[in-house]
PLY file of the C-alpha trace (Angstrom):
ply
format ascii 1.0
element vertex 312
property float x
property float y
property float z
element edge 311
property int vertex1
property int vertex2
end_header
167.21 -123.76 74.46
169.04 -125.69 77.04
172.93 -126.72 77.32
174.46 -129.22 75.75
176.05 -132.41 77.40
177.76 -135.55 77.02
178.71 -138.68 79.45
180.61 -141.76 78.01
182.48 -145.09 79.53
184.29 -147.40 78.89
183.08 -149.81 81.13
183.08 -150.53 85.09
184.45 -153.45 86.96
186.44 -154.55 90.09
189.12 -152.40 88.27
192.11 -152.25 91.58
193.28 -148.77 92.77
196.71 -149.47 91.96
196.09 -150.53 88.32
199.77 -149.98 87.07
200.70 -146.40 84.88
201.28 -148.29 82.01
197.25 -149.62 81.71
195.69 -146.41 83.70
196.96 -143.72 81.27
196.34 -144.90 77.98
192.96 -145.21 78.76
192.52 -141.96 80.51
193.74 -140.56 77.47
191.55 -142.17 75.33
188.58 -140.96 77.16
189.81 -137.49 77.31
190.20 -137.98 73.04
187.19 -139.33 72.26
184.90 -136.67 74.89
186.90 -134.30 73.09
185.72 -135.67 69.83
182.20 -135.40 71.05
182.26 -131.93 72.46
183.60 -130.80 69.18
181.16 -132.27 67.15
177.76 -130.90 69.34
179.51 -127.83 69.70
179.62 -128.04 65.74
175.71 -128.72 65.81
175.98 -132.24 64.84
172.93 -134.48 65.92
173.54 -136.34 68.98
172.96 -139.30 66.98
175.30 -138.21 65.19
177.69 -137.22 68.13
176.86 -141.29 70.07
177.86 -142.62 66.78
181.29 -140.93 66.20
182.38 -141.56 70.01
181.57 -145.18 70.32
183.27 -145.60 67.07
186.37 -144.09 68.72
186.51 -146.14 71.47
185.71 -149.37 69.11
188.83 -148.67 67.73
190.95 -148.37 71.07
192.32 -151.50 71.36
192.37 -151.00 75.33
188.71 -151.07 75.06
186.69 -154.61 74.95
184.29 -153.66 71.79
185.57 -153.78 68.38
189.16 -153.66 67.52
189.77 -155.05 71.65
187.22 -157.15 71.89
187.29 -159.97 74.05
186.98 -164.04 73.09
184.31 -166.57 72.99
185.54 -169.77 74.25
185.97 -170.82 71.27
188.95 -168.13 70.75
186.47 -165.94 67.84
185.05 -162.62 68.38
181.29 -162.26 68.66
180.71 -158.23 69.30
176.96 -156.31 69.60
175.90 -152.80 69.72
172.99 -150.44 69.24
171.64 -147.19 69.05
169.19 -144.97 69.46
167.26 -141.57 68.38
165.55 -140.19 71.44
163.01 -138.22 69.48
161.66 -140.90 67.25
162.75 -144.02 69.16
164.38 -144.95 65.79
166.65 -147.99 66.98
169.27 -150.28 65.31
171.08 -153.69 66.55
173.59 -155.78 65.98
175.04 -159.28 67.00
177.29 -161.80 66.33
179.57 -159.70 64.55
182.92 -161.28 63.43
184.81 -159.23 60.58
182.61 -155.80 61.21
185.29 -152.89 62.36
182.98 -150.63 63.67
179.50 -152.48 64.94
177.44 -149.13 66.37
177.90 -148.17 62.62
175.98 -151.24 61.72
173.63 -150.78 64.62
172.67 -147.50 62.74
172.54 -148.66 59.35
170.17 -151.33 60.73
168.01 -148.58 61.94
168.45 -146.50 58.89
168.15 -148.83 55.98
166.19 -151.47 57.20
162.61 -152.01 58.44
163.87 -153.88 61.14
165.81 -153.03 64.23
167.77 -156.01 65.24
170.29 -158.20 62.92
172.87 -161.30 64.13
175.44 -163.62 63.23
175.08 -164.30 59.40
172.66 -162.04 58.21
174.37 -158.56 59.81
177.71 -159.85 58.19
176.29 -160.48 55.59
173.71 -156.91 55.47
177.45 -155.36 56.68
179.35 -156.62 53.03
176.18 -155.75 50.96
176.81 -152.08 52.16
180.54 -151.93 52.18
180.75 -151.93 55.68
184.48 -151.87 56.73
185.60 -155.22 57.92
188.59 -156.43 58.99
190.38 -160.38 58.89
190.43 -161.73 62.43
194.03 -160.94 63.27
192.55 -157.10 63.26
190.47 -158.51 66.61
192.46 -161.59 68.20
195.11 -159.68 70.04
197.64 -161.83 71.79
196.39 -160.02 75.34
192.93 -161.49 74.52
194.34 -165.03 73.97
196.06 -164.94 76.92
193.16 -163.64 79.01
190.88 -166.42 77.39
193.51 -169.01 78.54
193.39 -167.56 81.77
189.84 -167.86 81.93
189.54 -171.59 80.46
192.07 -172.53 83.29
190.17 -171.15 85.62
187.06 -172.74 84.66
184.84 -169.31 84.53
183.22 -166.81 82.30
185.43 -163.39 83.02
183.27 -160.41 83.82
184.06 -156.96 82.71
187.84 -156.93 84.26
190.52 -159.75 84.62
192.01 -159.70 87.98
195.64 -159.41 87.96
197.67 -162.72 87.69
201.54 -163.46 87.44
199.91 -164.60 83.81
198.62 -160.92 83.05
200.11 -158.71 85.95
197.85 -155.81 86.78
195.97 -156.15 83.18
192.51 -155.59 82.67
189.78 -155.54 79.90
186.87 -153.23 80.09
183.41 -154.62 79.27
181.49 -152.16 77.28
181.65 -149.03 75.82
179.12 -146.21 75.43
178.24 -142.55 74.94
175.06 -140.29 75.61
174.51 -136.93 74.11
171.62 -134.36 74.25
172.07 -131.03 71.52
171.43 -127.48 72.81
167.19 -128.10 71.44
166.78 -131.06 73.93
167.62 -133.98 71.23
168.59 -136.66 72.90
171.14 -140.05 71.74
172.12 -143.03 73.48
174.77 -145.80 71.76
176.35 -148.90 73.18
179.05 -151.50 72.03
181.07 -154.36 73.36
182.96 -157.69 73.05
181.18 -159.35 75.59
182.78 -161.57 78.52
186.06 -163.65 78.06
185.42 -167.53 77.70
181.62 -166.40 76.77
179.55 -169.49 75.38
179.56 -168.91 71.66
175.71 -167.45 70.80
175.13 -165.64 73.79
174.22 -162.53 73.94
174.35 -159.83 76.14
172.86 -156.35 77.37
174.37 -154.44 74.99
172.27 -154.60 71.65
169.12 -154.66 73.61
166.93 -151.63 73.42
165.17 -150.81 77.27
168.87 -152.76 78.75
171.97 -151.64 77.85
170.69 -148.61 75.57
167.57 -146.38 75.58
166.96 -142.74 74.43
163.85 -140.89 74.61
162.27 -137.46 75.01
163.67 -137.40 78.98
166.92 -138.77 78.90
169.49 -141.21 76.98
171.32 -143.84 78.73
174.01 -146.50 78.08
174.77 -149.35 80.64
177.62 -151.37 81.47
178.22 -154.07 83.50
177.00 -157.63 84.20
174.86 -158.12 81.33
172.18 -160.36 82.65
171.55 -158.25 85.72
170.99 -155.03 83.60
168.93 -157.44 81.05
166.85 -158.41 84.04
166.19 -155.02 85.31
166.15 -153.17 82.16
168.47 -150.98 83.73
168.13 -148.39 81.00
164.51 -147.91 80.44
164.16 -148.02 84.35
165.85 -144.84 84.08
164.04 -142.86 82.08
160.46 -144.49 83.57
161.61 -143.48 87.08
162.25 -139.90 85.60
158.75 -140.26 83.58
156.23 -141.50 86.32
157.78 -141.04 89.29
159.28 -137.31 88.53
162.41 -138.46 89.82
165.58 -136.05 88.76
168.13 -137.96 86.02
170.37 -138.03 88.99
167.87 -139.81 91.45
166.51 -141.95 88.77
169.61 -143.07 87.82
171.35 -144.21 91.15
167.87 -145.44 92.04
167.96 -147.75 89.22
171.49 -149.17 89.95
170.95 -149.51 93.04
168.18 -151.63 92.64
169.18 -153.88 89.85
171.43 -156.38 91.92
174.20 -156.71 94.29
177.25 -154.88 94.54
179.56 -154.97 91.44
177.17 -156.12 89.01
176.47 -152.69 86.59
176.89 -148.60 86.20
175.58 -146.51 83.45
176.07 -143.13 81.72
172.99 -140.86 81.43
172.00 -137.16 80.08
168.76 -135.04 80.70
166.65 -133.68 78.26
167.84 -130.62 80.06
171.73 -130.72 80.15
171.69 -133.00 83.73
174.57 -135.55 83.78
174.71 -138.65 86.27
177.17 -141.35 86.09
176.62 -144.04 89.05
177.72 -147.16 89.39
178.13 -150.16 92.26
181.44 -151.76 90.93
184.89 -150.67 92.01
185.29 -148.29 89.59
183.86 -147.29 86.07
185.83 -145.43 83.28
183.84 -142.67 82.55
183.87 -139.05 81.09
181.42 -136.20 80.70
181.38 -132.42 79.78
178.78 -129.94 80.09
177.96 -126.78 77.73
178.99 -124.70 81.32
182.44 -125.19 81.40
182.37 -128.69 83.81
184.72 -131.57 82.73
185.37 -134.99 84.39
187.33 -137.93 83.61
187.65 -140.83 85.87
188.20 -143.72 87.13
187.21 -144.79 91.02
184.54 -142.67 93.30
185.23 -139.35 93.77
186.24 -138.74 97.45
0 1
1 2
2 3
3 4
4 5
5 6
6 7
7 8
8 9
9 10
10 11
11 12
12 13
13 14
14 15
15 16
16 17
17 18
18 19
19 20
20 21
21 22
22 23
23 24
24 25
25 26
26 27
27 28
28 29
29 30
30 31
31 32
32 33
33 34
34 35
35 36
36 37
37 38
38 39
39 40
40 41
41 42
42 43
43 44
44 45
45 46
46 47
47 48
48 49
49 50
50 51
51 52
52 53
53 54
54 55
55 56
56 57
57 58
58 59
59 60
60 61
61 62
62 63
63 64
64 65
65 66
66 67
67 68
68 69
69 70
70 71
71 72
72 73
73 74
74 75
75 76
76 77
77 78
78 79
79 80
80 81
81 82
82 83
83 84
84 85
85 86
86 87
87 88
88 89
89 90
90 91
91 92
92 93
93 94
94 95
95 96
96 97
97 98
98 99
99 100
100 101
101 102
102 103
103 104
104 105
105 106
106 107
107 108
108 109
109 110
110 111
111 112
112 113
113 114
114 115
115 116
116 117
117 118
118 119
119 120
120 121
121 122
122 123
123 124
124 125
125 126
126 127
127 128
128 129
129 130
130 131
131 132
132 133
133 134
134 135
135 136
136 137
137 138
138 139
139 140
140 141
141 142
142 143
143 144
144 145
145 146
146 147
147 148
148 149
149 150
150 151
151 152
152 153
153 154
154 155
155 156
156 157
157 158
158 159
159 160
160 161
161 162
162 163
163 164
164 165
165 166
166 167
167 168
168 169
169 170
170 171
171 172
172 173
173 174
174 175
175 176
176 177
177 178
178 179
179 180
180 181
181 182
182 183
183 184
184 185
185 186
186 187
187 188
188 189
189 190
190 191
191 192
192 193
193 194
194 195
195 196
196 197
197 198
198 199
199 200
200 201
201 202
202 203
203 204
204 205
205 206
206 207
207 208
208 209
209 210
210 211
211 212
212 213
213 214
214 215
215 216
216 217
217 218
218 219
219 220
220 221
221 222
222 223
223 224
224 225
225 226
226 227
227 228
228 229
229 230
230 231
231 232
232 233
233 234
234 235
235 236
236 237
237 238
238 239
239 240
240 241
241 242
242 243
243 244
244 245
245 246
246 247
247 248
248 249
249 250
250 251
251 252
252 253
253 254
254 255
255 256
256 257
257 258
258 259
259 260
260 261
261 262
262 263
263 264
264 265
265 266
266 267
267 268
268 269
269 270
270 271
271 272
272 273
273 274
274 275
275 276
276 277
277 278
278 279
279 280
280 281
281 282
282 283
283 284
284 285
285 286
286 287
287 288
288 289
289 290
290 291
291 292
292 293
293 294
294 295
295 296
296 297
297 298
298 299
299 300
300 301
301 302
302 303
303 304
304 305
305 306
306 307
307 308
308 309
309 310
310 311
């Protein structure tokens, strides 16, 4: 029997060190919510599949966090969100992208993996696989906030694709939107979950799609360890940041913590990605090379962290 333990985030960035009270706190809280959510549930006995799938769906519905109900705009002002999941002892997997109306897309991801033969659904036919099981869905004032309208105008005047935060403006003073969210968990026998969501990048070409759903990139759960990336999503695509992780830990005999700052480290230049990541064996590692990453864990021993920026 070994501990139990859970890391989550909600995304890294060039998030500033004097990101106003008003933006800092609610977020803090909602990490500190939904890892209490998780540590509940696996202290309860619930799967870490389970467990992945209850926190993400949490933080979906923070509307401070880009995935689900925050989710950032395409530049053609709709949503377009993706997620996935995965069972570390089977490699069961599920998908989604292109999701408009769908409340709560890790759900999907799951019911992808669960009810389907296939692992990966988009656009049309995961709406349309999310009404034929009575997915909630919501109308597209649930998802087009008037702070995502104003941060896609922002990023149309500025001619670029927004990545993971918005720096301040006198347009959206010390605002930011985080890029991803995601939880690991491993249960006290060593079974191991990974799960991933997100709204993508602000002013994002309609269609494109990003690290998130992919299995080996933005999620990835095995026997060894479970990991969710966030970040720049075609630099964690290219290196597939997550299955680096547990393949360092696998052939090299690297620990989770090695493996894991190894494999940001080496998957581009500063401020492009971070992860969350849990050992087979209760190990926790959270690295990451932007300013800062939102990011919470807790251990079966008593440890606890939320934050923001590096620790000192």
């Amino acid at each position: 029997m070994v501990g139990w333990a859970i890391a989550l985030h909600g995304g890294g960035g060039d998030i500033p060190l004097d990101l106003p009270d008003e933006k800092r706190i609610p977020r803090e809280i909602a990490l500190r919510h939904c890892l209490d959510l998780g540590v509940s549930a696996l202290k309860s006995d619930k799967h870490p599949l389970d467990v992945t799938e209850l926190v993400v769906r949490a933080l979906e519905n923070h509307p401070y966090f880009n995935a689900g109900k925050g989710s950032v705009l395409t530049a053609q002002g709709t949503v377009e969100m993706e997620a996935s999941i995965m069972d570390g002892k089977t490699k069961s997997c599920g998908a989604v992208s292109g999701l408009t109306t769908v409340v709560n897309p890790v759900s999907l991801a799951r019911l992808v993996m669960e009810k389907t033969p296939h692992i990966y659904l988009a656009f049309n036919a995961a709406e349309a696989f999310a009404r034929e099981h009575g997915v909630e869905t919501g109308e597209s004032s649930y998802f087009i906030t008037p702070e995502n309208i104003a941060r896609l105008k922002q990023a149309k005047e500025l001619n670029r694709v927004q990545l993971d935060y918005t720096v301040p403006t006198p347009e959206i003073p010390g605002d930011s939107q985080i890029g991803t969210v995601g939880c690991v968990a491993v249960d006290r026998s060593g079974n191991l979950a990974a799960a991933t969501s997100t709204g993508g990048y602000v002013n994002k070409m309609a269609g494109r799609i990003g690290d998130s759903p992919l299995i080996g990139a933005g999620t990835y759960a095995n026997h060894i360890c479970a990991v969710s990336a966030t970040g720049i999503g075609e630099y964690i695509i290219r290196a597939t940041l997550a299955k680096e992780v547990a393949a360092l830990m696998e052939y090299k005999g690297l620990s989770l913590t090695e493996a894991a700052a190894y494999a940001v480290e080496q998957s581009g230049p500063r401020g492009t990605c971070g992860l969350v990541a849990v050992s087979a064996n209760g190990e926790v590692a959270m690295p990451f090379n932007t300013n800062g990453m939102f990011r919470a864990c807790a251990t079966e021993d008593g440890y606890t962290e939320v934050a923001i920026w590096p620790k000192n």
